[in-house]
PyMOL Python script that loads the backbone (N, CA, C, O; Angstrom):
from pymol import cmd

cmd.read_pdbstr("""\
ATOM      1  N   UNK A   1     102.734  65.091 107.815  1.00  0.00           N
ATOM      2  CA  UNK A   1     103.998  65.447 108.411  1.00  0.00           C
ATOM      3  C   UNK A   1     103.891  66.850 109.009  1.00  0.00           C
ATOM      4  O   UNK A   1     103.548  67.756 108.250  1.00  0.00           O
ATOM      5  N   UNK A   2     104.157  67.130 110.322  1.00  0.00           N
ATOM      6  CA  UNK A   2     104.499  68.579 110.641  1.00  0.00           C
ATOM      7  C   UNK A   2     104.918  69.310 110.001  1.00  0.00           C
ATOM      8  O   UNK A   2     105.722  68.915 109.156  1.00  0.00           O
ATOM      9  N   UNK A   3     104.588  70.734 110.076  1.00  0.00           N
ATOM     10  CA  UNK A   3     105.369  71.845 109.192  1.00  0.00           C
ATOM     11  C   UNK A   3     106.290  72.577 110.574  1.00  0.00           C
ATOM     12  O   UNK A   3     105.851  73.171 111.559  1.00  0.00           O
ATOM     13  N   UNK A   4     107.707  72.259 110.181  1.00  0.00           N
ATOM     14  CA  UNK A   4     108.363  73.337 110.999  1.00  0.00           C
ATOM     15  C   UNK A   4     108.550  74.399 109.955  1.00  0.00           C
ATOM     16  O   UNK A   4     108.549  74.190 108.742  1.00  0.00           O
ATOM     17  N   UNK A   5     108.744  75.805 110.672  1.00  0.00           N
ATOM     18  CA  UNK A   5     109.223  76.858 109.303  1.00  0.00           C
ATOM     19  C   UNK A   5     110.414  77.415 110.248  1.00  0.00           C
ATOM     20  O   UNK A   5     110.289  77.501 111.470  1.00  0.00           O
ATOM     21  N   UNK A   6     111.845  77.867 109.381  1.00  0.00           N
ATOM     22  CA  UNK A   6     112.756  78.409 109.644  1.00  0.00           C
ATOM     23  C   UNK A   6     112.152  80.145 109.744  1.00  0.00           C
ATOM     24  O   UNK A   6     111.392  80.605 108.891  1.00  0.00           O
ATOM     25  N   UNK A   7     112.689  80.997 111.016  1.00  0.00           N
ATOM     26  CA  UNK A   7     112.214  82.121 110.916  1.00  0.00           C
ATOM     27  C   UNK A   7     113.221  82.751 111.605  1.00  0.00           C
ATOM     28  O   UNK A   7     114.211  82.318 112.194  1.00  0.00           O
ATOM     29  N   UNK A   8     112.594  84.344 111.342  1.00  0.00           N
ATOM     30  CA  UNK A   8     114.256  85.497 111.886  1.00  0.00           C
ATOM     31  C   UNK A   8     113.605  86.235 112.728  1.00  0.00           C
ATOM     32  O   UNK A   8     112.602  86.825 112.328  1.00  0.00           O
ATOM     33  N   UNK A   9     114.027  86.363 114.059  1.00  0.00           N
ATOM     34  CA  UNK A   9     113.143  86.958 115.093  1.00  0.00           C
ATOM     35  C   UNK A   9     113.529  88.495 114.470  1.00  0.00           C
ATOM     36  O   UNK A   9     114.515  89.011 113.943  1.00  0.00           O
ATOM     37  N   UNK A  10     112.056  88.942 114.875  1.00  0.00           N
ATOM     38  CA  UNK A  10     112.270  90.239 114.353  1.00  0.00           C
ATOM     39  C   UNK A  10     112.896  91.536 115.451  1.00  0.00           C
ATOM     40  O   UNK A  10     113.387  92.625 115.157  1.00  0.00           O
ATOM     41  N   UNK A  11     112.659  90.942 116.716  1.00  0.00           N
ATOM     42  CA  UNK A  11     114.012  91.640 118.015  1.00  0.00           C
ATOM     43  C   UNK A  11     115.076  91.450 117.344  1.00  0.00           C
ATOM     44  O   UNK A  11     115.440  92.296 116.527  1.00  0.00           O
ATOM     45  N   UNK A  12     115.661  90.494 117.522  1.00  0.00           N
ATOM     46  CA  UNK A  12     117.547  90.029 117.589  1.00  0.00           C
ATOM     47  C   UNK A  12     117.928  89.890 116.221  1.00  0.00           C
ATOM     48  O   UNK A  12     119.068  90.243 115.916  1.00  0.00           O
ATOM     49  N   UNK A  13     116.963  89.314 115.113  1.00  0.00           N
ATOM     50  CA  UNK A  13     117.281  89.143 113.602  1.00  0.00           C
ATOM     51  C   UNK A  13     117.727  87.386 113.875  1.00  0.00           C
ATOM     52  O   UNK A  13     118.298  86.942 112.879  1.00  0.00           O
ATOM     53  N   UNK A  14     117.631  86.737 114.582  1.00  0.00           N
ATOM     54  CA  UNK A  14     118.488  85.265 114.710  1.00  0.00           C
ATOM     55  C   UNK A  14     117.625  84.749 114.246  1.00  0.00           C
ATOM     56  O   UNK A  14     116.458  85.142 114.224  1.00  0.00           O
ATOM     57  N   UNK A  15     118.244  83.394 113.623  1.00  0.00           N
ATOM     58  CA  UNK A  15     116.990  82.132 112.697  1.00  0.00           C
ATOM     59  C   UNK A  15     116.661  81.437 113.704  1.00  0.00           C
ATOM     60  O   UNK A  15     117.549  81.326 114.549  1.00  0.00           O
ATOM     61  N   UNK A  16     115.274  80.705 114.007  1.00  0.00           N
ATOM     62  CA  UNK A  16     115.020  79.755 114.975  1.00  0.00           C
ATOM     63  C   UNK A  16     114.044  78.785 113.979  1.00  0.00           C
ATOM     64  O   UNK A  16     113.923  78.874 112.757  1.00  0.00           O
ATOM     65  N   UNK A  17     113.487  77.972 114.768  1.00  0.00           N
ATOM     66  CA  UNK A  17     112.908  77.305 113.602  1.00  0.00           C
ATOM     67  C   UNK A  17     111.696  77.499 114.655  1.00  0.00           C
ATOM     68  O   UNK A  17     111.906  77.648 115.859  1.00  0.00           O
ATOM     69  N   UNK A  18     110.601  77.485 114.164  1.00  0.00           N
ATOM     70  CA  UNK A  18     109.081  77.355 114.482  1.00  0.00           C
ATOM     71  C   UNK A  18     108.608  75.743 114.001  1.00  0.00           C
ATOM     72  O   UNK A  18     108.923  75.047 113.035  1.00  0.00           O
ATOM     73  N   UNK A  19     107.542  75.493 115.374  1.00  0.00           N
ATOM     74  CA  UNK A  19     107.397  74.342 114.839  1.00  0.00           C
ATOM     75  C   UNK A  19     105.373  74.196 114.966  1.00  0.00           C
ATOM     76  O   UNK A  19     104.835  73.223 115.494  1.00  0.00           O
ATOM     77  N   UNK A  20     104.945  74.840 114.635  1.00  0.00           N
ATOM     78  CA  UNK A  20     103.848  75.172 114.372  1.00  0.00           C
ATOM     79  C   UNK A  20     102.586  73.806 114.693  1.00  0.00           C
ATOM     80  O   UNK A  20     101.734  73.584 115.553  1.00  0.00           O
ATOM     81  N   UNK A  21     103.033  73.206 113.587  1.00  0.00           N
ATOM     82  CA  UNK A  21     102.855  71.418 113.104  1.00  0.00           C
ATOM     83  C   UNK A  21     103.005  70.879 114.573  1.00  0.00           C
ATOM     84  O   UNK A  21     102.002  70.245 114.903  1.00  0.00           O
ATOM     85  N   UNK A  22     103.812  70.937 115.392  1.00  0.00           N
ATOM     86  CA  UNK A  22     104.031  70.551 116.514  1.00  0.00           C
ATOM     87  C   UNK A  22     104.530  71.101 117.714  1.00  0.00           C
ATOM     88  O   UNK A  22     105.632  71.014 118.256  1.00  0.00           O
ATOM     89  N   UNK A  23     103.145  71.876 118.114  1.00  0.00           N
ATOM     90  CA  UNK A  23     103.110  72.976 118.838  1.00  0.00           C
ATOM     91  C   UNK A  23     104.086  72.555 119.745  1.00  0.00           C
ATOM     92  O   UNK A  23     105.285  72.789 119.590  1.00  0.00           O
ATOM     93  N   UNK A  24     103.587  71.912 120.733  1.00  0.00           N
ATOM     94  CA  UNK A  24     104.296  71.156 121.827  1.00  0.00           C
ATOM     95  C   UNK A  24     105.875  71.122 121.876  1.00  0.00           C
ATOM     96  O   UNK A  24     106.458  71.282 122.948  1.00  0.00           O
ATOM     97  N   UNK A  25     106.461  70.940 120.855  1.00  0.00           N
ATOM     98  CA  UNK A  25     107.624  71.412 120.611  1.00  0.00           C
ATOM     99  C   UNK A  25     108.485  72.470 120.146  1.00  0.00           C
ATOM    100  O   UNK A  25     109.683  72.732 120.048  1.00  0.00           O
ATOM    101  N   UNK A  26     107.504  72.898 119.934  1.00  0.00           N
ATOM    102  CA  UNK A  26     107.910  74.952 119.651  1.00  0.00           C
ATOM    103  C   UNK A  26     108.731  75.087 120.414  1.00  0.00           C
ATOM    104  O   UNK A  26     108.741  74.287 121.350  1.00  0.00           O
ATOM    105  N   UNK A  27     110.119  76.492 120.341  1.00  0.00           N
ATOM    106  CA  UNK A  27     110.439  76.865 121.718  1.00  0.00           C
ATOM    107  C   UNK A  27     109.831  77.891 122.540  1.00  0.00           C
ATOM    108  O   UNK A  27     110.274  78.331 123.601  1.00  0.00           O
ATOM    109  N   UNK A  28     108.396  78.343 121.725  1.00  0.00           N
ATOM    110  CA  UNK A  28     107.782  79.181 122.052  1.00  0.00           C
ATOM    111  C   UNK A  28     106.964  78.169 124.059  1.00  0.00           C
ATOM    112  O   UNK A  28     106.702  78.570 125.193  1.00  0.00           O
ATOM    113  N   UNK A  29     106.933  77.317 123.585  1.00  0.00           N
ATOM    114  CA  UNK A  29     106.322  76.544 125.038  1.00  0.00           C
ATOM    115  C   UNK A  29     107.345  76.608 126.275  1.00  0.00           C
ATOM    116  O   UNK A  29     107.034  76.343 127.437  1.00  0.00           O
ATOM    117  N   UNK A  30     108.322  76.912 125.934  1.00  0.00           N
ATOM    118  CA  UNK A  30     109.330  76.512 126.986  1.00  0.00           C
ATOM    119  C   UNK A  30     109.219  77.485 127.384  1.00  0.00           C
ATOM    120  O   UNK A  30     110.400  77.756 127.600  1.00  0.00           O
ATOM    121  N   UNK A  31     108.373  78.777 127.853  1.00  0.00           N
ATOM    122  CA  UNK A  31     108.455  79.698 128.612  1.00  0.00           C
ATOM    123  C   UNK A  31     107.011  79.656 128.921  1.00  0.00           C
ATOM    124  O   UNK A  31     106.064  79.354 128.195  1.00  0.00           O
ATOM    125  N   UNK A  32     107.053  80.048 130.235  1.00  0.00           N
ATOM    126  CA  UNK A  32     105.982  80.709 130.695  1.00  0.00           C
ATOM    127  C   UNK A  32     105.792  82.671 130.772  1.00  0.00           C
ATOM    128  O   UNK A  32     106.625  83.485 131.170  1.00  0.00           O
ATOM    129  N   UNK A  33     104.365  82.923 130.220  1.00  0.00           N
ATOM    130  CA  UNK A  33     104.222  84.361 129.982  1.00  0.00           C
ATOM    131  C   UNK A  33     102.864  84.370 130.742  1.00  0.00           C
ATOM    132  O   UNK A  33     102.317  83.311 131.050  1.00  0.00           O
ATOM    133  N   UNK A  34     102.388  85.452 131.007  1.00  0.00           N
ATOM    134  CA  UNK A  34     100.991  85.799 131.335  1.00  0.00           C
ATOM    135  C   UNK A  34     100.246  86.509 130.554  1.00  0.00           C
ATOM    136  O   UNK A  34     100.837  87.340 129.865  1.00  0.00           O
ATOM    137  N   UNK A  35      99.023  86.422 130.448  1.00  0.00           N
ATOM    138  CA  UNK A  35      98.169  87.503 129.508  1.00  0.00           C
ATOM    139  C   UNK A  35      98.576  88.726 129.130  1.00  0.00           C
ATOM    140  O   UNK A  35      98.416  89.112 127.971  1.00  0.00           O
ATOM    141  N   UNK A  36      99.037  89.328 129.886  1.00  0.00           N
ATOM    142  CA  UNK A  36      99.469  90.611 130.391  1.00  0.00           C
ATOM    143  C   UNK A  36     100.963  90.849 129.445  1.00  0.00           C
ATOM    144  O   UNK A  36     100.973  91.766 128.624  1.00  0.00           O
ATOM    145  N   UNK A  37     102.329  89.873 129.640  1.00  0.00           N
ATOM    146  CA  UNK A  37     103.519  89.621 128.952  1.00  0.00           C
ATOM    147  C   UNK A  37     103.402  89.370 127.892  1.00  0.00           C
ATOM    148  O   UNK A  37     104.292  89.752 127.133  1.00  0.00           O
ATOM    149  N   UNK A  38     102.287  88.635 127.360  1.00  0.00           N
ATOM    150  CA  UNK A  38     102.335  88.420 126.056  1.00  0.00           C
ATOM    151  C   UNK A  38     101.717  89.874 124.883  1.00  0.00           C
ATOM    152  O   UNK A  38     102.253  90.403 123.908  1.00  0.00           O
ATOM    153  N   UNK A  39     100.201  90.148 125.670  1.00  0.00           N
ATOM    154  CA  UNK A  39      99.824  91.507 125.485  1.00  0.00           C
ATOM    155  C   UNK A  39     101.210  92.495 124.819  1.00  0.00           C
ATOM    156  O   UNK A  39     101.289  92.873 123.650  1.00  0.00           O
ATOM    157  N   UNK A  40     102.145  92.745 125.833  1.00  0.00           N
ATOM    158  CA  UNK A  40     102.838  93.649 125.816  1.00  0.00           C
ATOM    159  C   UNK A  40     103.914  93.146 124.737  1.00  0.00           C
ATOM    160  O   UNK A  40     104.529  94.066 124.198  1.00  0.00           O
ATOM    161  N   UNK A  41     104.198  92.051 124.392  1.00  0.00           N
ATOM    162  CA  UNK A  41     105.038  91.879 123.427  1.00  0.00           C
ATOM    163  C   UNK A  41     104.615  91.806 122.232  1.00  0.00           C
ATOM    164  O   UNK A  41     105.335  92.029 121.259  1.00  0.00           O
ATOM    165  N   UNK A  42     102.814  91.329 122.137  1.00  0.00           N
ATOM    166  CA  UNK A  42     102.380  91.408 120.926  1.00  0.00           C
ATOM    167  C   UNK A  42     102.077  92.794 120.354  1.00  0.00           C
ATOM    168  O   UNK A  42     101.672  92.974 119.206  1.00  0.00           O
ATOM    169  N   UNK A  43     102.272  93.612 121.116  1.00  0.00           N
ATOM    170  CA  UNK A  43     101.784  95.122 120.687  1.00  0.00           C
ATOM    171  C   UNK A  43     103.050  95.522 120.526  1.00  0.00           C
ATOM    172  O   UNK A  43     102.991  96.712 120.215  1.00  0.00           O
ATOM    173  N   UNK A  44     104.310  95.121 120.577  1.00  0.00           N
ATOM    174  CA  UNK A  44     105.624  95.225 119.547  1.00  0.00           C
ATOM    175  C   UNK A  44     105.995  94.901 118.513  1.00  0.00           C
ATOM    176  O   UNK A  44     106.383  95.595 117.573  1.00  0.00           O
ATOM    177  N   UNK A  45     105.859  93.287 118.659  1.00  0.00           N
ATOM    178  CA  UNK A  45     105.903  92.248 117.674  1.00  0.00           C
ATOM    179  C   UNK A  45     104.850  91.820 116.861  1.00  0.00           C
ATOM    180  O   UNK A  45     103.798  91.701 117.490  1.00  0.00           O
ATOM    181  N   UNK A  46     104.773  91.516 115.524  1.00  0.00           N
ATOM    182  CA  UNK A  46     103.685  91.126 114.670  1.00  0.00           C
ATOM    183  C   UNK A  46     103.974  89.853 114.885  1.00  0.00           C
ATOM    184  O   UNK A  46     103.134  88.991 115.146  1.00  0.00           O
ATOM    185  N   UNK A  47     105.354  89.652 114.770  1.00  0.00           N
ATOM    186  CA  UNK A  47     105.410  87.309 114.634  1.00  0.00           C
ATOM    187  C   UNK A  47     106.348  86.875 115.747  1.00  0.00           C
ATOM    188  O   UNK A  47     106.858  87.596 116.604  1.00  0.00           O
ATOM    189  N   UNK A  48     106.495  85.450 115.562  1.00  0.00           N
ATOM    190  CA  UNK A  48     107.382  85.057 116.829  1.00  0.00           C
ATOM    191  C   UNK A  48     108.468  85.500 117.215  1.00  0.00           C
ATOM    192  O   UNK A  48     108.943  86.148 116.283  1.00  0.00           O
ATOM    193  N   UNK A  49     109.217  85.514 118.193  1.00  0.00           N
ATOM    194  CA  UNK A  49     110.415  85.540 118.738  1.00  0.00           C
ATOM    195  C   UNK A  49     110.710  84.694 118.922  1.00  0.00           C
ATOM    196  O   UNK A  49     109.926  83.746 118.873  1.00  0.00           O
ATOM    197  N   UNK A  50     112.490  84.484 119.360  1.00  0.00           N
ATOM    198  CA  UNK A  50     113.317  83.678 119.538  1.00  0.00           C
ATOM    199  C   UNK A  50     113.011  83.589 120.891  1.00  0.00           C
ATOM    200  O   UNK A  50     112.540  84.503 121.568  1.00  0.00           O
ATOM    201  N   UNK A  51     113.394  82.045 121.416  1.00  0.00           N
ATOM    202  CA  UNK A  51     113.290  81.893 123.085  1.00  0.00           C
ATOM    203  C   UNK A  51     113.925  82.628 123.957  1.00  0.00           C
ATOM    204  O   UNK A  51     113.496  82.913 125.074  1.00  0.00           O
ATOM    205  N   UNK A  52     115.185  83.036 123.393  1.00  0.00           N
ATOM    206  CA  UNK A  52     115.673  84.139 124.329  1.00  0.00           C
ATOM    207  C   UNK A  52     115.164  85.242 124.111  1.00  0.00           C
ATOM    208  O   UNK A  52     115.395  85.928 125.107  1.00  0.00           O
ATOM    209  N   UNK A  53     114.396  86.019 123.110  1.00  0.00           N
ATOM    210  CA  UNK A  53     114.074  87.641 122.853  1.00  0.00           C
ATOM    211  C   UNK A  53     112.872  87.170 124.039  1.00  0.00           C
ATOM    212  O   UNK A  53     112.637  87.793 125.074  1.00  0.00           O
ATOM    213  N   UNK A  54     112.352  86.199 123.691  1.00  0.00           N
ATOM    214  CA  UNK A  54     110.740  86.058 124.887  1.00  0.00           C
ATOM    215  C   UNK A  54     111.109  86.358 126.236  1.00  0.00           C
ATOM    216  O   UNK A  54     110.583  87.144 127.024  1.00  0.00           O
ATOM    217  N   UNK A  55     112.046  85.647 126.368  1.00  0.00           N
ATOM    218  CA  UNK A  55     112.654  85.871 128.122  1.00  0.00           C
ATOM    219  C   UNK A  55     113.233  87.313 128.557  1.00  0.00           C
ATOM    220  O   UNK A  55     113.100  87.979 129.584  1.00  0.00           O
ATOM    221  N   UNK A  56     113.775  87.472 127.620  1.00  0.00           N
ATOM    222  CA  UNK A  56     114.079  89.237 127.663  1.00  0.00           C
ATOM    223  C   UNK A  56     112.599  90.117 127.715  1.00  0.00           C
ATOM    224  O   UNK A  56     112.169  90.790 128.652  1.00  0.00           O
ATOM    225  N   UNK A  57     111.985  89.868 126.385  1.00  0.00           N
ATOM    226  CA  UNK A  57     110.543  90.833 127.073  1.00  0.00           C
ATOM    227  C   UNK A  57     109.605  90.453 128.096  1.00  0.00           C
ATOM    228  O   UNK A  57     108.584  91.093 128.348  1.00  0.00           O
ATOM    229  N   UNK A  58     110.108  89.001 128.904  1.00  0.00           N
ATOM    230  CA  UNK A  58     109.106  89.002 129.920  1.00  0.00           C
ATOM    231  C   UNK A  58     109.793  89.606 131.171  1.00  0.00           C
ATOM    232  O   UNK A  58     109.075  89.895 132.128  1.00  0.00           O
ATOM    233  N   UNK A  59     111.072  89.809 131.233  1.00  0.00           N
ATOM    234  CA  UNK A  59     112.119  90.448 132.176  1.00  0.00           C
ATOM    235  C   UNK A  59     111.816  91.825 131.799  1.00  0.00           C
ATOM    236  O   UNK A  59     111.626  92.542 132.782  1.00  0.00           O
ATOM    237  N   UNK A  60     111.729  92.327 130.825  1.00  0.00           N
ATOM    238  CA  UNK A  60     111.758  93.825 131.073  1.00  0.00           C
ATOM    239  C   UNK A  60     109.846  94.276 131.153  1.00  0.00           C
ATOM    240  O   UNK A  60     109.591  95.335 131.728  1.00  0.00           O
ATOM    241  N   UNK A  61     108.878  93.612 130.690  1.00  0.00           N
ATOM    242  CA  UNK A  61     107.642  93.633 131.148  1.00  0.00           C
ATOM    243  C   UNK A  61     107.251  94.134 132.709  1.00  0.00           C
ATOM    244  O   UNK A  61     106.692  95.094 133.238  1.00  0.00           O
ATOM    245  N   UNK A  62     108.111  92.465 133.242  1.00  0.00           N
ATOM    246  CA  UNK A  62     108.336  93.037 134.496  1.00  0.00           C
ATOM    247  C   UNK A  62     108.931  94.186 135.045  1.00  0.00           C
ATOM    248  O   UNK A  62     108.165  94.854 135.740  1.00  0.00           O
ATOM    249  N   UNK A  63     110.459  94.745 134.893  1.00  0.00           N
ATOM    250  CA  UNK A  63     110.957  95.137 135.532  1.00  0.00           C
ATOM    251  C   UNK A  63     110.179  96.794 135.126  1.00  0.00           C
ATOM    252  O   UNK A  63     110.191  97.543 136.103  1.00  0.00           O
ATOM    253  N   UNK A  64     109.719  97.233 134.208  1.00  0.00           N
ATOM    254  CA  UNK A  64     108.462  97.830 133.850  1.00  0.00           C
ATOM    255  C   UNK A  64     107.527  98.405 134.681  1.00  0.00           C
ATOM    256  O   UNK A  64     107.166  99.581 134.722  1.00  0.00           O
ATOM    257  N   UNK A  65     107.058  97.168 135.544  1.00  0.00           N
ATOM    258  CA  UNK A  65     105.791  97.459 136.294  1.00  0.00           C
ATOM    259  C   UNK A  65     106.331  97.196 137.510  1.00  0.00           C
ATOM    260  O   UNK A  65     105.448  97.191 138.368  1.00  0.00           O
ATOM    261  N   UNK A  66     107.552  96.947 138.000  1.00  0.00           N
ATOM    262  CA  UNK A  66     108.494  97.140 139.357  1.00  0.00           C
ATOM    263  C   UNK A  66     108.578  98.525 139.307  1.00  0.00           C
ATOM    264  O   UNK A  66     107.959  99.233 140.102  1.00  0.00           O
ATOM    265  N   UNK A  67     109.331  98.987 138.391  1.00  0.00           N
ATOM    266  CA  UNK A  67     109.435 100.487 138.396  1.00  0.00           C
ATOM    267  C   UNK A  67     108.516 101.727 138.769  1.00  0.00           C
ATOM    268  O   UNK A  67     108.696 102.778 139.385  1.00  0.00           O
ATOM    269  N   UNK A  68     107.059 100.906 137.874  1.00  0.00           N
ATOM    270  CA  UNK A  68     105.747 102.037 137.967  1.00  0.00           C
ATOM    271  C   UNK A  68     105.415 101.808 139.543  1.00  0.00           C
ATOM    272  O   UNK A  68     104.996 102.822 140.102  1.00  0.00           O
ATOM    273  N   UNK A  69     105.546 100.509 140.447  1.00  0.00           N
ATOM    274  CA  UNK A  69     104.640 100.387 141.780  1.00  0.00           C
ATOM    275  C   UNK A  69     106.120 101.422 142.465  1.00  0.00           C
ATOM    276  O   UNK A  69     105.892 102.385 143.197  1.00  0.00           O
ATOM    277  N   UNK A  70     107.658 100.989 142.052  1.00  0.00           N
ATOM    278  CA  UNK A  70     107.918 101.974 142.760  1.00  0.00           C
ATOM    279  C   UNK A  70     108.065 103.647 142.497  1.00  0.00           C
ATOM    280  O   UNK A  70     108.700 104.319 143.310  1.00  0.00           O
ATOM    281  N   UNK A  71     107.620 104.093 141.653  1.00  0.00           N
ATOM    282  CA  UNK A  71     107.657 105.179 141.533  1.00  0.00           C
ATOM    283  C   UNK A  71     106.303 105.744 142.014  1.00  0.00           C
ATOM    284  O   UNK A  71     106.468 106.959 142.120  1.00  0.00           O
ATOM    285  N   UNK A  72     105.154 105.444 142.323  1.00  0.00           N
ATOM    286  CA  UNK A  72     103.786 105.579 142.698  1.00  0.00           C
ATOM    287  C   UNK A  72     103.856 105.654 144.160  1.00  0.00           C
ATOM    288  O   UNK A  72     103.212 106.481 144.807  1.00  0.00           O
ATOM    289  N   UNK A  73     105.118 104.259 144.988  1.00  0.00           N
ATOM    290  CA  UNK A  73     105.180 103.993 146.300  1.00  0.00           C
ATOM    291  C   UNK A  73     105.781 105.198 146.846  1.00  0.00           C
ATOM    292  O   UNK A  73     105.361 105.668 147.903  1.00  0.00           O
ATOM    293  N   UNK A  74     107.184 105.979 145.894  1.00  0.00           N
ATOM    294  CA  UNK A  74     107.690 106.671 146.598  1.00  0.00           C
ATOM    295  C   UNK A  74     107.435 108.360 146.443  1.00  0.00           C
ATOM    296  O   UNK A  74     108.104 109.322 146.823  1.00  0.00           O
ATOM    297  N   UNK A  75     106.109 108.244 145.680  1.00  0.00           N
ATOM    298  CA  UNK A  75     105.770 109.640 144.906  1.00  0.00           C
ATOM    299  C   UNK A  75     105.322 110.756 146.258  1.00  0.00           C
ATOM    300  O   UNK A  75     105.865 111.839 146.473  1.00  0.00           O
ATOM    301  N   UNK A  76     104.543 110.334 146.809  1.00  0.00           N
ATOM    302  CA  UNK A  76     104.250 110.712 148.279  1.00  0.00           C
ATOM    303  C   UNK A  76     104.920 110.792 149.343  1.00  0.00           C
ATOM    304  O   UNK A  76     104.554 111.134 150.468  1.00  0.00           O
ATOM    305  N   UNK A  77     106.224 110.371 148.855  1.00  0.00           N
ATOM    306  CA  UNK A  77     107.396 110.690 150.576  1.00  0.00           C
ATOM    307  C   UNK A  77     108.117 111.892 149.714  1.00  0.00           C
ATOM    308  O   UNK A  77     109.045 112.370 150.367  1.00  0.00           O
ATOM    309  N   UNK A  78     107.946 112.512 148.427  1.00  0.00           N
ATOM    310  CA  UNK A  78     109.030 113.396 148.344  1.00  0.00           C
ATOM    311  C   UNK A  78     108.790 114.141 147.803  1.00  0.00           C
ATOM    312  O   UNK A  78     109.602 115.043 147.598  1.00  0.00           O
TER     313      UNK A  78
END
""", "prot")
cmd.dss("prot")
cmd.show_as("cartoon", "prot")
cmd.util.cbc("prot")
cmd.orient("prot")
């Protein structure tokens, strides 16, 4: 039988359930991350997040490295 485990994201504190046993159904799959997004959340986080804390650190990951190209783009006009 699969092991799901009940867990408390350690961002938000909310229970989600992990489904480990059946990866495929995790809500960890329902997002897409890149090497890079995940990198950056695992060097916050020790264990999973909730599907929404994931979507939040792949939004601010990004908006992150929007910031650095524009602050680099506009470092030289001023």
């Amino acid at each position: 039988m699969p092991e799901h485990e009940k867990k408390q994201c350690p961002r938000c504190l909310s229970e989600f359930e992990c489904k480990t046993g059946t990866i495929l159904q995790c809500q960890c799959t329902k997002i897409e991350m890149t090497a890079e997004q995940l990198e950056y959340s695992s060097a916050q986080y020790d264990d999973c997040l909730c599907l929404a804390c994931l979507k939040e650190i792949r939004s601010e990951y990004n908006l992150l490295g929007h910031t650095k190209k524009l602050k680099n783009n506009l470092q030289g006009r001023f």
